[in-house]
C-alpha positions in Angstrom: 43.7 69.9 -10.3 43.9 72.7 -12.8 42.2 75.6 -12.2 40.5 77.7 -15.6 41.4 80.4 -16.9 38.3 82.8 -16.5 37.2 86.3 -15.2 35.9 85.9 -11.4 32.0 86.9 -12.0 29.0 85.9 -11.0 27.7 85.4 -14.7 30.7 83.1 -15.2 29.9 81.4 -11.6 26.0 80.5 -12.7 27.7 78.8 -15.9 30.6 77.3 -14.3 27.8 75.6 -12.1 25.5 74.8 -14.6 28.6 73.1 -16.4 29.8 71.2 -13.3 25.7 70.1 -12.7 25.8 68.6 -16.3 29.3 67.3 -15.7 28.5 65.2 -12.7 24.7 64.2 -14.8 27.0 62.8 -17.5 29.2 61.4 -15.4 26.9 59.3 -13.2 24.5 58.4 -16.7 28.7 56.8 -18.5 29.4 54.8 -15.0 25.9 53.3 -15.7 26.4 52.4 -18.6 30.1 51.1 -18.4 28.5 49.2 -15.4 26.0 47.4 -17.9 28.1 46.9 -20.5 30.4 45.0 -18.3 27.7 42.9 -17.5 26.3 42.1 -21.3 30.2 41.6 -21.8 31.3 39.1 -19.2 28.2 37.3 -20.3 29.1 37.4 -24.0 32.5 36.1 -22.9 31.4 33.2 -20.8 29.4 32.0 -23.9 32.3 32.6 -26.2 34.2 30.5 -24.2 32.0 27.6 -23.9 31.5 28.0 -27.7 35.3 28.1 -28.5 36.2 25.4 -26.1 33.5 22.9 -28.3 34.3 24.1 -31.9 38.3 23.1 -30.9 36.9 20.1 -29.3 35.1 19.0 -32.7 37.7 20.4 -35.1 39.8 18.2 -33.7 37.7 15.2 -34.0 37.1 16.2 -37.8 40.9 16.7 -38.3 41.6 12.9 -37.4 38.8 12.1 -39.5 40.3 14.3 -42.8 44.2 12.5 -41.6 42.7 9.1 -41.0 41.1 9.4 -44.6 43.9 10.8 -46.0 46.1 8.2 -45.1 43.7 5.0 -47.0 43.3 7.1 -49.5 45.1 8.6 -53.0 45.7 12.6 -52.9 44.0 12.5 -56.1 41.1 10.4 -54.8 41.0 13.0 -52.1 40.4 15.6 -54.4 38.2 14.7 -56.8 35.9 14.1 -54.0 35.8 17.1 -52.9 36.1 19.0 -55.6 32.5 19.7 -56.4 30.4 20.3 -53.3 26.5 19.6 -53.4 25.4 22.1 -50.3 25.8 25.4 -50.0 25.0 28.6 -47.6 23.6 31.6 -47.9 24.5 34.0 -45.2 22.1 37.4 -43.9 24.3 39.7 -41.9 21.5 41.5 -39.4 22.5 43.7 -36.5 21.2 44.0 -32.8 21.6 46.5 -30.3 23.8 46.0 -27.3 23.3 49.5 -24.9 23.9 51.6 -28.4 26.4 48.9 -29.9 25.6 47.3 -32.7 26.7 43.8 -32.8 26.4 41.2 -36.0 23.7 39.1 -36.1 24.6 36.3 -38.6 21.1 34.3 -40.2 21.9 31.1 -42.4 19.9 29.3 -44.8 21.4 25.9 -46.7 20.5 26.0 -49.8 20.1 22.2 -51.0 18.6 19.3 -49.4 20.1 19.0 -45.8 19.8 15.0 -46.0 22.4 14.8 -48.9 25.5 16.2 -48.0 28.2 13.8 -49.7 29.4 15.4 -53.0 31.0 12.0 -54.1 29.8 8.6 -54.1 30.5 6.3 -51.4 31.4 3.5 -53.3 35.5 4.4 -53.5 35.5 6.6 -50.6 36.3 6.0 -47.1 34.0 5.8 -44.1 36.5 8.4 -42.0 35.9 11.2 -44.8 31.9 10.7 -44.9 32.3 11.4 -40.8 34.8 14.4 -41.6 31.9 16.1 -43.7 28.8 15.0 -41.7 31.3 16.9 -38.6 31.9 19.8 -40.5 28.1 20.2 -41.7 26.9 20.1 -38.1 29.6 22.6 -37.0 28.6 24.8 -39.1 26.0 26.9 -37.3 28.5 26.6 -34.1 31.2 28.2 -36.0 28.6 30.5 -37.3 27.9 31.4 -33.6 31.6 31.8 -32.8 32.4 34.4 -35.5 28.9 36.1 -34.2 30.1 36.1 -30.6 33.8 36.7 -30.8 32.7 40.0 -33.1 30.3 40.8 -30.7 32.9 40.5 -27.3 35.5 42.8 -29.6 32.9 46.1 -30.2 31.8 45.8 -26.6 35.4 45.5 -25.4 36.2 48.9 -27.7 32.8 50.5 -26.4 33.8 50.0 -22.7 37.4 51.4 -23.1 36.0 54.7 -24.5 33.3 54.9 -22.1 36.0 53.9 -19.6 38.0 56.7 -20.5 35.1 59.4 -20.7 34.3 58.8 -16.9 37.9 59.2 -16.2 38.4 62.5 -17.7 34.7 63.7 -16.2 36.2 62.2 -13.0 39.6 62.8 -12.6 39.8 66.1 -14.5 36.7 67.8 -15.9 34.8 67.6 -12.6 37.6 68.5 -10.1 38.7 71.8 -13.0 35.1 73.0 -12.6 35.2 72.9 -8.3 38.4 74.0 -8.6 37.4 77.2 -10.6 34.2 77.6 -9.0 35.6 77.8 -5.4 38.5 80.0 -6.5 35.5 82.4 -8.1 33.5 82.0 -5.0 36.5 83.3 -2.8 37.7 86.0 -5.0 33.8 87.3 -5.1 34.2 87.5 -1.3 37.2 88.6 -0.9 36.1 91.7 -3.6 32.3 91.7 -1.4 34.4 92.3 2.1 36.5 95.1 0.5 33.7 96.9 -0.8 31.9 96.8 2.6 35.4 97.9 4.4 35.6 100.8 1.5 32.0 101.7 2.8 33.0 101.6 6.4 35.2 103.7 5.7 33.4 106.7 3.5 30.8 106.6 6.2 33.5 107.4 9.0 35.0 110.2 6.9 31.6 111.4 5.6 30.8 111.2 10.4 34.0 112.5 10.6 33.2 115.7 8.3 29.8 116.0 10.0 31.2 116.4 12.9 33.4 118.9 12.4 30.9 120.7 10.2 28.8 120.8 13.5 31.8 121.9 15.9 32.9 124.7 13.6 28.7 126.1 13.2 28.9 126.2 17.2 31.9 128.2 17.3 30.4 130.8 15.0 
């Protein structure tokens, strides 16, 4: 602990107090809030999880689909199917507020007729592409999720290592600095109060001390 640098009086004693009053409001209002944000993030990462564990799980799947296709048919077959997609998306980027974070909140529309997805004709195509395609249309939204959540999990992360380290310096430094200062204040204005008394003692002795003499030298005359 660090004590500061100020003049010992009792103006700067009501401030210092005031300060260490807000200090510990602040203090109490970030541990709160660190508190909740742990909470909305351990959630966030439990869902994250989940999600991540099924998008690897069906990536997969589609991936022996695409190598499976790949292998009956021609590179250039391959290709040319593909090459001209019928479906497409249309993303809105919204926000929503996570205890003053704001996190992504992705909206998606297709924009052609869900029911045909196949840009090619499935006369000269294999079976194991049309799955590959009809895996990565329904994935879509999840994956959509994923980039939503894993976003999400990073800016609460961030906000609960600043918060984090606001309630440490409140904790460990601020706070302590301020009783540190204020008892030195405290002691120096009694130590100051005690000699002013014992200053007073004594002029009242000497000012006894003259009356008396005062009094013994009237007698004698």
């Amino acid at each position: 602990m660090a004590r500061m640098n100020v003049n010992p009086t009792r103006m700067e004693l009501t401030r210092l107090k005031k300060r260490l009053q807000t200090a510990k409001r602040g203090h109490k209002l970030l541990k709160d809030k660190r508190d909740e944000l742990m909470k909305q993030f351990l959630e966030l990462v439990r869902r994250n999880k989940a999600l991540r564990l099924e998008v690897e799980q069906r990536m997969m799947a589609v991936h022996g689909s695409f190598t499976v296709a790949a292998a009956v048919m021609t590179p250039e077959g391959m290709e040319e199917s593909l090459m001209c997609p019928k479906q497409s998306v249309s993303i809105e980027v919204g926000r929503r507020n996570i205890m003053s974070v704001n996190v992504p909140q992705f909206d998606f529309k297709m924009q052609s007729d869900e029911s045909d997805i196949y840009p090619y004709g499935l006369a000269f195509t294999s079976g194991e592409l049309d799955a590959a395609v009809e895996g990565l249309q329904q994935l879509l939204p999840t994956l959509l999720e994923l980039a939503q959540m894993e976003k999400a999990c990073q800016l609460l992360a961030d906000e609960i290592e600043k918060t984090r380290r606001r309630v440490n310096a409140l904790e460990y430094v601020m706070i302590p600095n301020l009783q540190e200062t204020i008892k030195y204040i405290t002691m120096k204005l009694d130590e100051n109060e005690r000699g002013n008394l014992t200053r007073l003692m004594k002029v009242k002795d000497m000012m006894l001390e003259q009356a008396i003499e005062q009094r013994q030298n009237g007698e004698m005359f």
